[in-house]
gemmi code that builds the backbone of each chain (N, CA, C; Angstrom):
import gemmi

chains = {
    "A": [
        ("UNK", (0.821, -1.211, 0.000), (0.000, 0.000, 0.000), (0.856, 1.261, 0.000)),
        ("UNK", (2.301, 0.991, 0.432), (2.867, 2.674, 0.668), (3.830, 2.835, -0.922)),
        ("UNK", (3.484, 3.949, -1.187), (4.167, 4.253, -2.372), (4.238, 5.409, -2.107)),
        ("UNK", (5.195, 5.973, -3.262), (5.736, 7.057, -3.029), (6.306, 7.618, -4.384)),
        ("UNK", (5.270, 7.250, -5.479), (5.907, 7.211, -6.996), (4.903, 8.585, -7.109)),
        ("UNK", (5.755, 9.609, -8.447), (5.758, 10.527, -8.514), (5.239, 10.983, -10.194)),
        ("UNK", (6.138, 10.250, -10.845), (6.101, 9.304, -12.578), (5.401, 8.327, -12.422)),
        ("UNK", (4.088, 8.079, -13.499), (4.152, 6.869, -13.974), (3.411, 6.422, -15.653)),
        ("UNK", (4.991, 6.139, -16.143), (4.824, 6.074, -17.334), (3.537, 4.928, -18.114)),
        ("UNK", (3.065, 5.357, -18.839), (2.549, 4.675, -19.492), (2.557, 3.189, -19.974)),
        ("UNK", (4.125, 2.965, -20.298), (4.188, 1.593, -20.805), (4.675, 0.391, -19.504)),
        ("UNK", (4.811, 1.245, -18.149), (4.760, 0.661, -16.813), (3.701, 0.063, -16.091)),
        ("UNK", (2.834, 0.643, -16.680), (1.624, 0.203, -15.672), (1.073, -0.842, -16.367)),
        ("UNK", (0.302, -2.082, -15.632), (-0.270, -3.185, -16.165), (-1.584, -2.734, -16.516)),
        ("UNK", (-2.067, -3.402, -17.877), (-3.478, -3.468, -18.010), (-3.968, -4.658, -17.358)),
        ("UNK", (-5.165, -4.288, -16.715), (-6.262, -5.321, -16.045), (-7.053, -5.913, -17.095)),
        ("UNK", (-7.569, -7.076, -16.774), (-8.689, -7.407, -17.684), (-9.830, -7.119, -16.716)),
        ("UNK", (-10.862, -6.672, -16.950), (-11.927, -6.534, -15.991), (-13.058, -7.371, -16.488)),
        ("UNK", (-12.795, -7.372, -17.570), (-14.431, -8.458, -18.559), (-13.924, -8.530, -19.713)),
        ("UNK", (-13.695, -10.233, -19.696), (-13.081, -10.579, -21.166), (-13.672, -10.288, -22.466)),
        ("UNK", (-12.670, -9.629, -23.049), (-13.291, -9.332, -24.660), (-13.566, -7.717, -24.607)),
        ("UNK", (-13.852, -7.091, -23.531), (-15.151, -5.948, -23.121), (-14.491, -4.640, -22.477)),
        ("UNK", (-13.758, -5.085, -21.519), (-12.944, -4.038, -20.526), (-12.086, -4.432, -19.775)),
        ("UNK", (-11.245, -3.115, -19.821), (-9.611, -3.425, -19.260), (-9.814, -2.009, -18.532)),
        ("UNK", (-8.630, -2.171, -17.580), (-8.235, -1.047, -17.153), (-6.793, -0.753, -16.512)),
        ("UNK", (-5.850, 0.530, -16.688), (-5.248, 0.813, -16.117), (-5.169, 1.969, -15.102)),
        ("UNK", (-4.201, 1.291, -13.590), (-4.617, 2.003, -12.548), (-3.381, 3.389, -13.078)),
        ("UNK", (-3.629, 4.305, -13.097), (-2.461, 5.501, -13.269), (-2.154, 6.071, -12.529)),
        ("UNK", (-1.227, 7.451, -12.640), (-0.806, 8.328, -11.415), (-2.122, 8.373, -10.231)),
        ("UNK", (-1.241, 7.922, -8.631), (-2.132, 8.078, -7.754), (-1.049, 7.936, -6.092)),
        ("UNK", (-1.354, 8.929, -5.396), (-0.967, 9.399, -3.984), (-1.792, 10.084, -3.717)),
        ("UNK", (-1.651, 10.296, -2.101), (-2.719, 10.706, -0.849), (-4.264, 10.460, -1.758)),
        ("UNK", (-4.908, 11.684, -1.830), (-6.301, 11.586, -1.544), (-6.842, 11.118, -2.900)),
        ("UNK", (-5.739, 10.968, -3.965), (-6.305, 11.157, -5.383), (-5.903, 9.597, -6.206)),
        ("UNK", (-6.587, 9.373, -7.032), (-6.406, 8.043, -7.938), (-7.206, 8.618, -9.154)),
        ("UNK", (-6.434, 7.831, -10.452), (-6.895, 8.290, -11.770), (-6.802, 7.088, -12.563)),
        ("UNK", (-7.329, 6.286, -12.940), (-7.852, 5.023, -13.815), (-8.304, 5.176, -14.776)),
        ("UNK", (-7.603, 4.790, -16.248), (-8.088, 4.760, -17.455), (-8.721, 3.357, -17.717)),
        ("UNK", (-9.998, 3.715, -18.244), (-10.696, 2.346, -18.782), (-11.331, 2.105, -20.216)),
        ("UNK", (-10.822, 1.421, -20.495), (-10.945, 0.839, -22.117), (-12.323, -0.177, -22.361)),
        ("UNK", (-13.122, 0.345, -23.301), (-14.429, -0.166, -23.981), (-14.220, -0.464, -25.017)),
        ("UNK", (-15.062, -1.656, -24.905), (-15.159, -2.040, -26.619), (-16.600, -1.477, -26.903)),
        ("UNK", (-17.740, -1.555, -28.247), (-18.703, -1.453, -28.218), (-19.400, -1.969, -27.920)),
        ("UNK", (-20.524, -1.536, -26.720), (-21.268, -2.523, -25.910), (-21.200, -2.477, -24.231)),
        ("UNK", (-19.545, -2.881, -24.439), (-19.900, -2.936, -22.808), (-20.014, -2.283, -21.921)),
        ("UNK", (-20.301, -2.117, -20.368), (-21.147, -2.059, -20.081), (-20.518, -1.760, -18.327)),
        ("UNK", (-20.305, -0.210, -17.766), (-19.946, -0.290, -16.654), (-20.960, -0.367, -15.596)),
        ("UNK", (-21.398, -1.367, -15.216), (-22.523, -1.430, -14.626), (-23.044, -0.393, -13.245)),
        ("UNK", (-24.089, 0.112, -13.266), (-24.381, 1.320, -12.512), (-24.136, 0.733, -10.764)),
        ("UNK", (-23.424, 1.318, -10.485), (-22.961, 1.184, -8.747), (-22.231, 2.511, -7.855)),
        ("UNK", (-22.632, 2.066, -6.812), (-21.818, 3.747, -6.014), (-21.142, 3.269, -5.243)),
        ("UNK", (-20.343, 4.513, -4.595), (-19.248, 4.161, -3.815), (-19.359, 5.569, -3.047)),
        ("UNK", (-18.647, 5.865, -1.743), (-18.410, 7.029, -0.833), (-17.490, 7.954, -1.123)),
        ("UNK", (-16.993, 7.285, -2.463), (-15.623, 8.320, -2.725), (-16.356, 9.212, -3.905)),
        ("UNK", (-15.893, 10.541, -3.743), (-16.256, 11.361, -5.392), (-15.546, 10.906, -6.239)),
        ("UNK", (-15.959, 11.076, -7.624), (-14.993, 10.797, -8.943), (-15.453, 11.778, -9.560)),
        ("UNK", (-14.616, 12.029, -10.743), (-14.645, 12.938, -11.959), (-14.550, 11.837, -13.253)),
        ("UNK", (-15.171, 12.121, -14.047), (-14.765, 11.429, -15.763), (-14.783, 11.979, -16.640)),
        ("UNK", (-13.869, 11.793, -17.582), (-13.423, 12.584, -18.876), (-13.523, 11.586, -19.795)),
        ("UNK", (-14.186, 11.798, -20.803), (-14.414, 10.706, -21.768), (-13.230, 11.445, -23.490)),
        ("UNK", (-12.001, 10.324, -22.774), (-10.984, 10.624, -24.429), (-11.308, 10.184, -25.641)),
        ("UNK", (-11.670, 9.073, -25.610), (-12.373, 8.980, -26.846), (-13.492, 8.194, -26.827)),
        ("UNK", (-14.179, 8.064, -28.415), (-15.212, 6.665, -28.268), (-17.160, 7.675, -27.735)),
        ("UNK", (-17.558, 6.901, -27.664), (-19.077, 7.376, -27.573), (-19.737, 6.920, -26.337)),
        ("UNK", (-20.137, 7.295, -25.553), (-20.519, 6.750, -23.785), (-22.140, 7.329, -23.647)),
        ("UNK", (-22.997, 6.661, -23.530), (-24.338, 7.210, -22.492), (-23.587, 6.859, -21.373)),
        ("UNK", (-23.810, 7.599, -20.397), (-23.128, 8.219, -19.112), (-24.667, 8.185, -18.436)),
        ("UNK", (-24.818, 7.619, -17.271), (-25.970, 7.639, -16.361), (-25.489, 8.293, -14.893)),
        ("UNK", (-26.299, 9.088, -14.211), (-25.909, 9.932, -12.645), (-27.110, 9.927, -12.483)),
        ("UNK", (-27.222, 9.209, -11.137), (-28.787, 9.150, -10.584), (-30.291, 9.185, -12.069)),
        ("UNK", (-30.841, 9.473, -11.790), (-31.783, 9.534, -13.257), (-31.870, 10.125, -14.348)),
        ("UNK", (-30.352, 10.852, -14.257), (-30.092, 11.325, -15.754), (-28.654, 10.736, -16.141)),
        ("UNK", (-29.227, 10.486, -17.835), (-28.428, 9.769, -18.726), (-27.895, 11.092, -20.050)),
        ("UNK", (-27.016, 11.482, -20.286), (-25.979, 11.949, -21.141), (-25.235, 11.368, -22.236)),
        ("UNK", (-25.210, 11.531, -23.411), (-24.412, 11.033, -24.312), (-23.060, 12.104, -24.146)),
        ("UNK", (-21.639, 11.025, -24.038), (-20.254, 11.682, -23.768), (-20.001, 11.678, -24.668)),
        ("UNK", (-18.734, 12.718, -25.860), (-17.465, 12.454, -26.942), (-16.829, 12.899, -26.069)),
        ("UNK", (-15.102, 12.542, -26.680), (-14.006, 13.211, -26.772), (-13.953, 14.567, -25.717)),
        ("UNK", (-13.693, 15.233, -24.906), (-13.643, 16.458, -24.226), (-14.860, 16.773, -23.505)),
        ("UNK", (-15.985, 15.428, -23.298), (-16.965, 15.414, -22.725), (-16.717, 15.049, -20.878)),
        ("UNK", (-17.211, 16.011, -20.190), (-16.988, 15.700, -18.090), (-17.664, 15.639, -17.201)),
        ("UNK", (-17.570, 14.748, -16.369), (-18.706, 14.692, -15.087), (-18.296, 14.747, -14.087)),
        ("UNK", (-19.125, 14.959, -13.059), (-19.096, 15.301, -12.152), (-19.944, 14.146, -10.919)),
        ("UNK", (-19.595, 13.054, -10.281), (-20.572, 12.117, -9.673), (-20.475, 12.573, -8.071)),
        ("UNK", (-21.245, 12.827, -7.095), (-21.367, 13.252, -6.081), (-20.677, 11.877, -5.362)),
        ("UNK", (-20.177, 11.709, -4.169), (-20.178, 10.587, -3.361), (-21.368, 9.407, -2.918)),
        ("UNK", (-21.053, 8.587, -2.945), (-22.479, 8.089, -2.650), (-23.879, 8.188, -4.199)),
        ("UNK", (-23.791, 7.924, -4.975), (-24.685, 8.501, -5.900), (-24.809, 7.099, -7.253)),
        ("UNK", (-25.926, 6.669, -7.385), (-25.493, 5.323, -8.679), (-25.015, 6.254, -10.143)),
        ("UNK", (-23.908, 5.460, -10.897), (-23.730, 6.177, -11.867), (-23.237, 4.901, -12.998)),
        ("UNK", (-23.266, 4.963, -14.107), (-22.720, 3.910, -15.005), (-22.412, 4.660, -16.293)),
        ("UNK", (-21.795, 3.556, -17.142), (-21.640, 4.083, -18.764), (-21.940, 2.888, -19.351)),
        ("UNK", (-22.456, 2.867, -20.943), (-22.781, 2.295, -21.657), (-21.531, 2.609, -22.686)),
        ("UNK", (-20.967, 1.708, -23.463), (-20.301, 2.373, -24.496), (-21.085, 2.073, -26.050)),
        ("UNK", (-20.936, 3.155, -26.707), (-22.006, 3.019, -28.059), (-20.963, 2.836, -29.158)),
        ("UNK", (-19.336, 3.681, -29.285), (-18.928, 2.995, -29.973), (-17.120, 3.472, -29.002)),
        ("UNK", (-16.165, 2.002, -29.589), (-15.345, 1.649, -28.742), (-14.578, 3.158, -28.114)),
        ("UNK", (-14.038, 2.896, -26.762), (-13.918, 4.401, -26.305), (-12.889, 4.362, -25.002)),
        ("UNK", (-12.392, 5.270, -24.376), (-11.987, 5.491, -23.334), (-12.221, 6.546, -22.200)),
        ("UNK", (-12.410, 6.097, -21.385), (-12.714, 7.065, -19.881), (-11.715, 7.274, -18.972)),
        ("UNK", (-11.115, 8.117, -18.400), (-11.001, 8.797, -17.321), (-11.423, 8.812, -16.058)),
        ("UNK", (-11.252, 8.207, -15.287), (-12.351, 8.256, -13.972), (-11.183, 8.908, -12.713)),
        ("UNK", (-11.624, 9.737, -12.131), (-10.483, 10.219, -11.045), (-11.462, 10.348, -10.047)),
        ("UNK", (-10.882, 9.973, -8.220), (-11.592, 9.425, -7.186), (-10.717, 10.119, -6.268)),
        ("UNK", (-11.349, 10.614, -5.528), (-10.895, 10.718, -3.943), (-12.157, 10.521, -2.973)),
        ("UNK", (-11.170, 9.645, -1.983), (-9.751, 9.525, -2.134), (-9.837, 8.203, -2.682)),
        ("UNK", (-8.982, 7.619, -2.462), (-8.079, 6.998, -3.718), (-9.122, 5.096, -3.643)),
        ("UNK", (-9.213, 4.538, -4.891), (-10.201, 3.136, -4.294), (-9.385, 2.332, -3.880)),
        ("UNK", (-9.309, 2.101, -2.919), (-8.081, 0.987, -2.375), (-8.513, -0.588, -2.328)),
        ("UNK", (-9.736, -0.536, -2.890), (-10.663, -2.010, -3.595), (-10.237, -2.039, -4.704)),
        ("UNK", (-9.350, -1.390, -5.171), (-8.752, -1.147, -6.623), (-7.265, -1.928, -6.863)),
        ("UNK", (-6.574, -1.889, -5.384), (-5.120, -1.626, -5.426), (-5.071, -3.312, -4.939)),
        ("UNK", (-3.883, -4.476, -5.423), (-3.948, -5.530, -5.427), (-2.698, -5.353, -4.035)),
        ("UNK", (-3.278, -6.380, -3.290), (-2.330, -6.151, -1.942), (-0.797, -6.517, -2.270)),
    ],
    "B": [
        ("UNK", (-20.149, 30.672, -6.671), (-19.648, 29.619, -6.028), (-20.365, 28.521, -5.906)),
        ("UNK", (-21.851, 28.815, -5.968), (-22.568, 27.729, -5.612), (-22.819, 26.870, -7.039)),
        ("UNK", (-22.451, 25.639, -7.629), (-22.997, 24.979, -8.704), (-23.101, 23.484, -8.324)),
        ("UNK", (-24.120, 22.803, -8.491), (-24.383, 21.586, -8.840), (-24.691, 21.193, -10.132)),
        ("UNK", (-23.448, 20.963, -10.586), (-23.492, 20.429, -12.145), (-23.279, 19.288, -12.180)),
        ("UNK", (-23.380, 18.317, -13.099), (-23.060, 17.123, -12.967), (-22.189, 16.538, -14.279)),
        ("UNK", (-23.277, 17.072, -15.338), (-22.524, 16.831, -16.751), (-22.082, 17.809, -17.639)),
        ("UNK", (-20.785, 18.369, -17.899), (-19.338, 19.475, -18.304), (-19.558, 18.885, -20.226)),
        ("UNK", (-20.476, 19.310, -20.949), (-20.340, 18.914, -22.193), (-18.914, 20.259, -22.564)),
        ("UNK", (-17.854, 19.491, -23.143), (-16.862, 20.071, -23.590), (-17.580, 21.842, -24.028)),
        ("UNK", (-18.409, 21.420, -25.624), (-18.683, 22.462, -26.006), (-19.299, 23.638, -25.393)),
        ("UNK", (-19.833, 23.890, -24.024), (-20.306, 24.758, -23.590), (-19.353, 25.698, -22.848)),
        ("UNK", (-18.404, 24.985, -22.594), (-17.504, 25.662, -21.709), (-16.424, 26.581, -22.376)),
        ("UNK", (-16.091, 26.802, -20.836), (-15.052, 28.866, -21.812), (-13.780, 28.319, -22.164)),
        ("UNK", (-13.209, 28.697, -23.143), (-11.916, 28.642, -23.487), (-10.944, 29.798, -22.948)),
        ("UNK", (-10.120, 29.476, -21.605), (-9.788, 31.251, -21.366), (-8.258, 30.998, -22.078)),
        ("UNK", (-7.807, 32.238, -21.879), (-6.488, 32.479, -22.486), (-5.812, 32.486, -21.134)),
        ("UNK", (-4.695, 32.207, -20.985), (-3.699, 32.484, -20.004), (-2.338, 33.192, -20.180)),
        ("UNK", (-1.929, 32.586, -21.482), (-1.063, 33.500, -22.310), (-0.813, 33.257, -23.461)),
        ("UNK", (-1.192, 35.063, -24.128), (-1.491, 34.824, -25.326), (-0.689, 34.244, -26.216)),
        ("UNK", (-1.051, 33.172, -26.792), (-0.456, 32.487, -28.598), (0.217, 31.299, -27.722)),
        ("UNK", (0.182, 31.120, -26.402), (0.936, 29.843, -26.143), (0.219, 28.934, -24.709)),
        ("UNK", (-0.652, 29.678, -24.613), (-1.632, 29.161, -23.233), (-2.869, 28.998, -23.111)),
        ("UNK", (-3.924, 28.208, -23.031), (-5.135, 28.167, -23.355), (-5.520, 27.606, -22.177)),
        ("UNK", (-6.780, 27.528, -20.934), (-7.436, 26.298, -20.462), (-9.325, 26.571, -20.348)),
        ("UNK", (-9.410, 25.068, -20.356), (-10.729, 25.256, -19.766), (-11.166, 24.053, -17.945)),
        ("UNK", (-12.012, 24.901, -17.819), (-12.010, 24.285, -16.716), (-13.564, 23.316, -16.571)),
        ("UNK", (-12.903, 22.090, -16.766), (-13.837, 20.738, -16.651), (-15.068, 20.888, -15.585)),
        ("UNK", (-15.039, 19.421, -15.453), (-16.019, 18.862, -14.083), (-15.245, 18.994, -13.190)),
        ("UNK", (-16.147, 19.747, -12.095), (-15.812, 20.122, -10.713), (-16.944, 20.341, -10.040)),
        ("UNK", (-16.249, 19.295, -8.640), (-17.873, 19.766, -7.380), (-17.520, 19.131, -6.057)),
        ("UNK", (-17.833, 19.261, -5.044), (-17.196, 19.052, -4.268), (-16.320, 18.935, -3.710)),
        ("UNK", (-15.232, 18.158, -3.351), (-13.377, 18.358, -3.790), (-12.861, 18.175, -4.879)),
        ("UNK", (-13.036, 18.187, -5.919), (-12.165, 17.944, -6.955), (-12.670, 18.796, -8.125)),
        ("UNK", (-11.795, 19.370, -8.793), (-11.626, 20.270, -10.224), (-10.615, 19.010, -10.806)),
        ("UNK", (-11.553, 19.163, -12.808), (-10.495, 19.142, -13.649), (-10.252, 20.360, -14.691)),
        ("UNK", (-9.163, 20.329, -15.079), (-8.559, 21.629, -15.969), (-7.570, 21.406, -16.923)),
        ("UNK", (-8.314, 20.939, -18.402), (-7.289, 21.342, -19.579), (-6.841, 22.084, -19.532)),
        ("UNK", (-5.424, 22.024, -20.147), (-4.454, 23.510, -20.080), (-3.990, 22.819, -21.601)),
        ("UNK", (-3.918, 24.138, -22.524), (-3.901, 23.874, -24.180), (-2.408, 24.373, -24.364)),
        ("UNK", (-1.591, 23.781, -24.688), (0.132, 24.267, -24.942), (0.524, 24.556, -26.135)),
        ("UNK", (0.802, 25.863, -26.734), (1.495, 25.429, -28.013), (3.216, 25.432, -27.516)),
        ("UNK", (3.829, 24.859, -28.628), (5.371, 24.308, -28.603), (6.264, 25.685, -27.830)),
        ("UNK", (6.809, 25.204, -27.119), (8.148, 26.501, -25.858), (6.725, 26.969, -25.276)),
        ("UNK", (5.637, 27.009, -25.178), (5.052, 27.683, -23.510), (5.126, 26.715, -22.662)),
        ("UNK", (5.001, 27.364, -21.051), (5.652, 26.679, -19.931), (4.985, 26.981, -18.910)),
        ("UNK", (4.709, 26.417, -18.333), (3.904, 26.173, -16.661), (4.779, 26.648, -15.889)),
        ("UNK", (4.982, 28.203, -15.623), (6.030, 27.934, -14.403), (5.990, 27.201, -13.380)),
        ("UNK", (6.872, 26.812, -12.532), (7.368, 25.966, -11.420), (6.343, 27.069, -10.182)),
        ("UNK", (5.617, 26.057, -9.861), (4.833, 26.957, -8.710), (4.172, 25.549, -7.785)),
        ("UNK", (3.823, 26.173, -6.932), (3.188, 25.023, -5.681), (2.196, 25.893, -5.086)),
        ("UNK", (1.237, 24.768, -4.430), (-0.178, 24.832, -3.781), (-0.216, 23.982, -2.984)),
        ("UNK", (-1.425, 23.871, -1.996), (-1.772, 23.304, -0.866), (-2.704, 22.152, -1.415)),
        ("UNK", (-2.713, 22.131, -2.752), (-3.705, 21.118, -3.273), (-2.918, 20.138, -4.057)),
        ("UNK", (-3.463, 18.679, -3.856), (-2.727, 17.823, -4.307), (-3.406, 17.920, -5.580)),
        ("UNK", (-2.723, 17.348, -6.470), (-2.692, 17.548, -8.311), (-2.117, 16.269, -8.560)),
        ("UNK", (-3.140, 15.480, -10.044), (-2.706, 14.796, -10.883), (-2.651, 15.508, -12.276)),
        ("UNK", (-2.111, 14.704, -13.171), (-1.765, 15.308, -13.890), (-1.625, 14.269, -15.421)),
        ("UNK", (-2.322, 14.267, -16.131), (-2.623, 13.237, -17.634), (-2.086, 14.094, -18.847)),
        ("UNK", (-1.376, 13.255, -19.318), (-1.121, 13.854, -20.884), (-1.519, 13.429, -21.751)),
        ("UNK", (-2.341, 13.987, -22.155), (-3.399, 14.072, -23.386), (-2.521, 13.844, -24.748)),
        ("UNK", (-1.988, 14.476, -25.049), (-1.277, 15.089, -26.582), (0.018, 15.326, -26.205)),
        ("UNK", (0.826, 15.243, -26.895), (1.969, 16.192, -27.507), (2.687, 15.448, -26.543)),
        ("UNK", (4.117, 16.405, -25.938), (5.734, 16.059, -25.588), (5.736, 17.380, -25.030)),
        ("UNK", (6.077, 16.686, -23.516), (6.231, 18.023, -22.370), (7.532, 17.453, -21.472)),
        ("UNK", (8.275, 18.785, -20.810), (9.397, 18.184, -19.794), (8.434, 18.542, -18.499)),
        ("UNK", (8.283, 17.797, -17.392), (7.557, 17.901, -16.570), (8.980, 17.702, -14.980)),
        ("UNK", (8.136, 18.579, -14.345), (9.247, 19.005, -13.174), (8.176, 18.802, -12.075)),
        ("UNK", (8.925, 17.744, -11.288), (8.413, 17.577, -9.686), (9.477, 18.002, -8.462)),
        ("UNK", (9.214, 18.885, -7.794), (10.626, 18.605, -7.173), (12.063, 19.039, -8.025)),
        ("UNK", (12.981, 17.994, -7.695), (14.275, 18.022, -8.360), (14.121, 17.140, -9.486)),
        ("UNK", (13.260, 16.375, -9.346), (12.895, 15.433, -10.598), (12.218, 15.494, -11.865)),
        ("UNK", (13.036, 15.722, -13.395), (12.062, 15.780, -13.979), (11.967, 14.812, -15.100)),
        ("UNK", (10.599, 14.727, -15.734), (10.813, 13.572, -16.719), (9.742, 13.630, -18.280)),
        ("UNK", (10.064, 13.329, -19.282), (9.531, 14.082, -20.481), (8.207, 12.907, -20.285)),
        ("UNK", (7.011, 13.581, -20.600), (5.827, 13.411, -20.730), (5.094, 13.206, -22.446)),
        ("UNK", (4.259, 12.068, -22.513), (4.011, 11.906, -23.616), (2.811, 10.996, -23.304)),
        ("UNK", (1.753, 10.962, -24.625), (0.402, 10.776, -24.273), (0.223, 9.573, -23.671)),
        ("UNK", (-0.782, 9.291, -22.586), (-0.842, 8.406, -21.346), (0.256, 8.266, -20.332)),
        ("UNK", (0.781, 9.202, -20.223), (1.625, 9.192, -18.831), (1.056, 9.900, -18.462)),
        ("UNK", (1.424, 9.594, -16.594), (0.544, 10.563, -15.983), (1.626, 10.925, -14.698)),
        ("UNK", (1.074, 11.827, -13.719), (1.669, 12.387, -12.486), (0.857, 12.375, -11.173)),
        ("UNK", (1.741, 11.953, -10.269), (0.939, 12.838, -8.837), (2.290, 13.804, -8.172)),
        ("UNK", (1.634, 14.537, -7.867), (2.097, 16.225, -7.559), (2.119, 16.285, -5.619)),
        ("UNK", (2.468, 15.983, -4.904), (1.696, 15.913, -3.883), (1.706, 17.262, -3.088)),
        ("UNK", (0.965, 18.159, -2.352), (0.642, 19.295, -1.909), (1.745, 19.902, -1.750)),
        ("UNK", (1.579, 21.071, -1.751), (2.909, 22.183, -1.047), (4.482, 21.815, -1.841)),
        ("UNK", (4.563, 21.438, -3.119), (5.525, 20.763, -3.917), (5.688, 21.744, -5.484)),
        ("UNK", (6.700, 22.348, -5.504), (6.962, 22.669, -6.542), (6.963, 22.183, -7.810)),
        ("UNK", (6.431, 22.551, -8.796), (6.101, 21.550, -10.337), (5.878, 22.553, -11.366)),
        ("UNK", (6.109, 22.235, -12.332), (6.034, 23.032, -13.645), (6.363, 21.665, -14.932)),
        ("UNK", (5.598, 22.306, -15.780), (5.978, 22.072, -17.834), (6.441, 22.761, -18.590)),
        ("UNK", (7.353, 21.726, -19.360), (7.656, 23.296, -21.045), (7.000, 22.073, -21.396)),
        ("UNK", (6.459, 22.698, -22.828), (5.712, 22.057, -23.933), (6.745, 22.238, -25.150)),
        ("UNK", (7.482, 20.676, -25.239), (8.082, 20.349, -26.496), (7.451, 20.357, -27.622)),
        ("UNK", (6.098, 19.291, -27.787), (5.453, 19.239, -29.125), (4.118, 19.814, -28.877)),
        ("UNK", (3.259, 20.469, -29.384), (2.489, 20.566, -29.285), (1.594, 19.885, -28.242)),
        ("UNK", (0.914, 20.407, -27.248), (-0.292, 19.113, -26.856), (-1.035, 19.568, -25.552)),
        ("UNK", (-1.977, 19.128, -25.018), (-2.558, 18.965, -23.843), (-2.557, 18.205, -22.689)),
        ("UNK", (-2.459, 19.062, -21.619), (-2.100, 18.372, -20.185), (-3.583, 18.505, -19.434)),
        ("UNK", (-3.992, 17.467, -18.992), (-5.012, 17.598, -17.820), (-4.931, 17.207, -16.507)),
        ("UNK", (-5.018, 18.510, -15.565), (-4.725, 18.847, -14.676), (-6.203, 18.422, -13.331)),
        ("UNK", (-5.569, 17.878, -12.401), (-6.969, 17.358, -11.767), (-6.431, 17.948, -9.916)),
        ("UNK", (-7.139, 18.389, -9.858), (-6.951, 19.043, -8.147), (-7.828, 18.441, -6.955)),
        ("UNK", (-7.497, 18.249, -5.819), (-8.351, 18.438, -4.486), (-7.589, 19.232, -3.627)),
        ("UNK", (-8.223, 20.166, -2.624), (-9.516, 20.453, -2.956), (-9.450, 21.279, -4.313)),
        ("UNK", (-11.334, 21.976, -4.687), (-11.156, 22.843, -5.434), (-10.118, 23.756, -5.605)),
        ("UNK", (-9.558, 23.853, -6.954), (-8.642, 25.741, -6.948), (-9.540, 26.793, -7.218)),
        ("UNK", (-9.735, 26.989, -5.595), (-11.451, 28.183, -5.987), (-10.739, 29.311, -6.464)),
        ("UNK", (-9.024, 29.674, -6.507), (-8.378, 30.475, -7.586), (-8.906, 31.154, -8.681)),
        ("UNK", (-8.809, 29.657, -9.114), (-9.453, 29.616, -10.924), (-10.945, 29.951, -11.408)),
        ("UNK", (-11.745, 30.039, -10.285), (-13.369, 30.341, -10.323), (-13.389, 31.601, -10.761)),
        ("UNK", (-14.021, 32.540, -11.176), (-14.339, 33.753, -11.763), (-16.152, 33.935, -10.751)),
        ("UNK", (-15.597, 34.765, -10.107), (-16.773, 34.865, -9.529), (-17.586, 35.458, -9.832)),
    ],
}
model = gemmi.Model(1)
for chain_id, residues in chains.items():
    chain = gemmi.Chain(chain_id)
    for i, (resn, *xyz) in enumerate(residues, 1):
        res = gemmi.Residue()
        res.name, res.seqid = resn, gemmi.SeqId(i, " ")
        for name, pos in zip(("N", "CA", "C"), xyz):
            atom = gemmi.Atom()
            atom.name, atom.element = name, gemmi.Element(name[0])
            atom.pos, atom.b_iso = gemmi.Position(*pos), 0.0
            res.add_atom(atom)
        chain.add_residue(res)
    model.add_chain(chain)
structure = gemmi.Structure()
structure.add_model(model)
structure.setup_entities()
């Protein structure tokens, strides 16, 4: 759990499989209160709507996302951002293959492999 | 000061200048503790070396940047990322063209325009 990394390059970090065929993810730059996770869609799948106590932010880099926050649903592109309160159900759909951004504080430590 | 926003569609938001012909940002999803903030680089503009009480990540979008933590610095290129941790000196030059996204807790109620 204690780190103390400052850099972290791109071709360092492991991709996860999270759902074969569907979604991956890598965990990225993250100390004290903050964590930032890129996650990779194919078309289709499917981050299923769930909450957590921590806030996040998402930036959708590429690809096409309905984006759900409590009972409203959003279509994301490219330079598209949210905002999810703590505590709050939220999901994405991907419409065509894409990548997200998700940044959390503080940091998901249900995330981090012991 | 007061906003409950949830969804930051790119296109609505301000493009400010910071300095002219080489500095651009806009400022993302933000609410509760956390702001995000594109910052738009053209080639030789530079982030001076400055520090805050707010911890900062930091994603590279685009282009080829020298990025300074500390005494440490290391060239940046798209999907690398940073953590900054509070009260820590940091700055960018922008080698190639590109975009850095900048993610804070708490808010930089700084950057708010009241």
């Amino acid at each position: 759990m204690i780190q103390n990394d400052i850099f972290f390059a791109d071709q360092q970090l492991e991709l996860e499989e999270v759902e074969a065929g569907k979604l991956t993810r890598k965990i990225r730059a993250r100390g004290g209160k903050l964590m930032m996770v890129e996650v990779f869609f194919k078309p289709g799948a499917i981050g299923y709507e769930h909450e957590h106590p921590h806030e996040q932010l998402c930036y959708c880099l590429a690809g096409e996302f309905v984006f759900t926050v409590g009972s409203e649903a959003k279509t994301l592109v490219a330079g598209d951002s949210v905002y999810v309160p703590a505590s709050t159900l939220h999901g994405a759909t991907c419409i065509n293959e894409g990548r997200l951004l998700d940044i959390f504080t503080p940091q998901r430590e249900d995330f981090i492999k012991s």
